[in-house]
N, C-alpha and C positions, 0 to 999 in steps of 0.2 A: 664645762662639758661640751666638747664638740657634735656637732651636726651629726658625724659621722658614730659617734658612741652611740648617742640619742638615740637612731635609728636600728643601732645592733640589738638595744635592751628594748625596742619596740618590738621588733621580728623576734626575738626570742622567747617575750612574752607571749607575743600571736601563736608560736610553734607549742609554747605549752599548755595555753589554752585548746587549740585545738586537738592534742594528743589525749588530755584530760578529756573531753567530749567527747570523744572517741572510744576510752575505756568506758566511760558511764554507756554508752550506746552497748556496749559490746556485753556489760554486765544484765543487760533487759535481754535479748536475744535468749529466744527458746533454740537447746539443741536442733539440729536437724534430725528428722525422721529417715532411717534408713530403708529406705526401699526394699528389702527382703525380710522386715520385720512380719509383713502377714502378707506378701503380695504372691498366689502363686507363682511357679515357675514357667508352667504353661499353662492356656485355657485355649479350648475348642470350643465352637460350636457350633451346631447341625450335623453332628456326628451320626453317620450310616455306614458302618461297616462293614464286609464281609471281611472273615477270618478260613484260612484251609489249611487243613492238616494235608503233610503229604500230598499234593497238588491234587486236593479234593476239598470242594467249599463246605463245612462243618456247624459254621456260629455266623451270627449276624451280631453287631451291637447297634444298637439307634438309642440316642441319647441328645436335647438340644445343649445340653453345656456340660466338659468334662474339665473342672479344673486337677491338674499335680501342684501340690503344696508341701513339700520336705524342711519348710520353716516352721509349720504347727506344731506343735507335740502334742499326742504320735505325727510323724508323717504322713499322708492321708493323700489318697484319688478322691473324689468329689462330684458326685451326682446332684445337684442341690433340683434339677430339674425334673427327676426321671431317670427311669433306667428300663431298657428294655433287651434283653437275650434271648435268641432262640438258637435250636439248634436244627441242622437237617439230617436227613439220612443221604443215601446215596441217587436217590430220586430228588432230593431237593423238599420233599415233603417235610414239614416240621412235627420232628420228635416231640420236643420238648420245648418252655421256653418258663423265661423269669421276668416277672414285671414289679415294679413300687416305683413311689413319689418319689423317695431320695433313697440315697447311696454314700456308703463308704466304704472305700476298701482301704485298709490301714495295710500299708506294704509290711513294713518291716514285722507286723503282726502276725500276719497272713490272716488276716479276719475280714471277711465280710460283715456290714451291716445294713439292713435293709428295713426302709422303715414304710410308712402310709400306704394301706392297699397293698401289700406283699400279695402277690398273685402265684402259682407255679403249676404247673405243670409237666409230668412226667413222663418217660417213655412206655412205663406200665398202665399209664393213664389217671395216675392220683391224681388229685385235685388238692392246692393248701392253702387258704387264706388266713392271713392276718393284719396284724398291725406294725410286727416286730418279727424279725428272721434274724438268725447269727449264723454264718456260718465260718467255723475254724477250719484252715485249712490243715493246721498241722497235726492236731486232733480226728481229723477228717469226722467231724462232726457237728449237724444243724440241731439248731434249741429257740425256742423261742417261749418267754417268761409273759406272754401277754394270750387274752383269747385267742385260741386259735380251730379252723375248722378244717378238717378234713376228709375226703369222699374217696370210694374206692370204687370199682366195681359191686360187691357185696356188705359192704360196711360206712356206716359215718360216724364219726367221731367229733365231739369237740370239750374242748378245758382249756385250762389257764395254762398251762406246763407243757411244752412237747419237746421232745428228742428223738432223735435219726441219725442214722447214720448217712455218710453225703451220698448215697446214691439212692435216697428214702424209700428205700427196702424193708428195712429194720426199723421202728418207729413206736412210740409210747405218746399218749397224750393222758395226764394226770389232774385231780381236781375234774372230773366229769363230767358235763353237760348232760351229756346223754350218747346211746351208744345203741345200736340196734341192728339185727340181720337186713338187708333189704328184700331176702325173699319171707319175713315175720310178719311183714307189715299188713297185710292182707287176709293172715292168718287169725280168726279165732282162739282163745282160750283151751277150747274144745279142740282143734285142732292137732294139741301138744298133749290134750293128757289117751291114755288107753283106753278100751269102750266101756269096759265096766267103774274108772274111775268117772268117762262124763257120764254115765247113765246115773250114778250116784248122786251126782254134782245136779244133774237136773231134775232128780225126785226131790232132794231137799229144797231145792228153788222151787218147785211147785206142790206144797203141802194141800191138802185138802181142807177147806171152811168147814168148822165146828159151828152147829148152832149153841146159842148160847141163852139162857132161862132170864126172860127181864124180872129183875128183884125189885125195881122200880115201882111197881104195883103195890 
């Protein structure tokens, strides 16, 4: 066997060693992770926005982190920080506005959800707290399946169940807390009935003491 053989089945051994080393390397290797498995698309943060309709300022949004994520399923915007809306009128004075902990809006849904501290406030001046807010856009209708309270003007309401329409005009809250006039509160028993039903009402409340014979003796 010449020098020159010797040395061809040396190098070919080395080449097939090395390519065998190389499959076994290549059989340990974990897939790669693809970067649009869960990374949003965009993410903001220190979000202060005005918003105008018709070259008039309408909405504010403030919010410190807004991610878009169209890899989760549903697609989803993402408050995980906070969410803050208000609106103005044409003085700039604030109508209304909407506050909670976190936020999602699932686009392709059309749904809000709004969760921790749901705050709101209305142009009629209702008041709504909770925990939990839904609101559908295509349904145009707010619910929320956790305590919830709310104040009017002349009325407060609170239960587990509430439903509205989106511009909470129209509204139900079910499973009852409690519910009560605000001009009742003040009010008397006496108040509510006619004079001859309290004059009734107060001779039986104050009956006259019978003496009574001690058998005791």
């Amino acid at each position: 066997m010449t020098a020159k053989y010797r040395l061809w089945i040396v190098m070919t051994l080395v080449a097939v060693t090395m390519m065998m080393a190389c499959q076994e390397e290549k059989e340990h290797i974990a897939p790669a992770v693809n970067p649009r498995d869960s990374v949003s698309m965009m993410v903001s943060y220190g979000v202060n926005t005005l918003i105008s309709d018709s070259g008039v300022i309408k909405y504010r949004i403030v919010t410190e982190q807004w991610e878009v994520n169209q890899v989760r399923q549903p697609s989803r915007w993402i408050f995980e920080k906070g969410l803050f809306l208000e609106q103005f009128d044409l003085s700039m004075h604030v109508q209304s506005y909407i506050q909670c902990d976190t936020a999602y809006y699932y686009d392709l849904k059309k749904l809000w959800e709004l969760r921790g501290r749901v705050s709101i406030l209305t142009k009629k001046g209702l008041r709504f707290n909770s925990e939990e807010l839904f609101w559908d856009e295509r349904t145009h209708e707010i619910y929320s399946n956790k305590f919830s309270h709310l104040v009017t003007a002349d009325k407060e309401l609170q239960g587990n169940r509430f439903r509205s329409d989106e511009r909470m005009t129209k509204y139900s809250v079910t499973t009852t807390k409690g519910h009560f006039d605000k001009g009742d509160i003040d009010k008397s028993p006496r108040d509510t009935m006619n004079k001859v039903q309290a004059d009734s009402a107060l001779k039986r409340g104050r009956q006259p003491a019978r003496p009574r014979r001690n058998t005791n003796r």
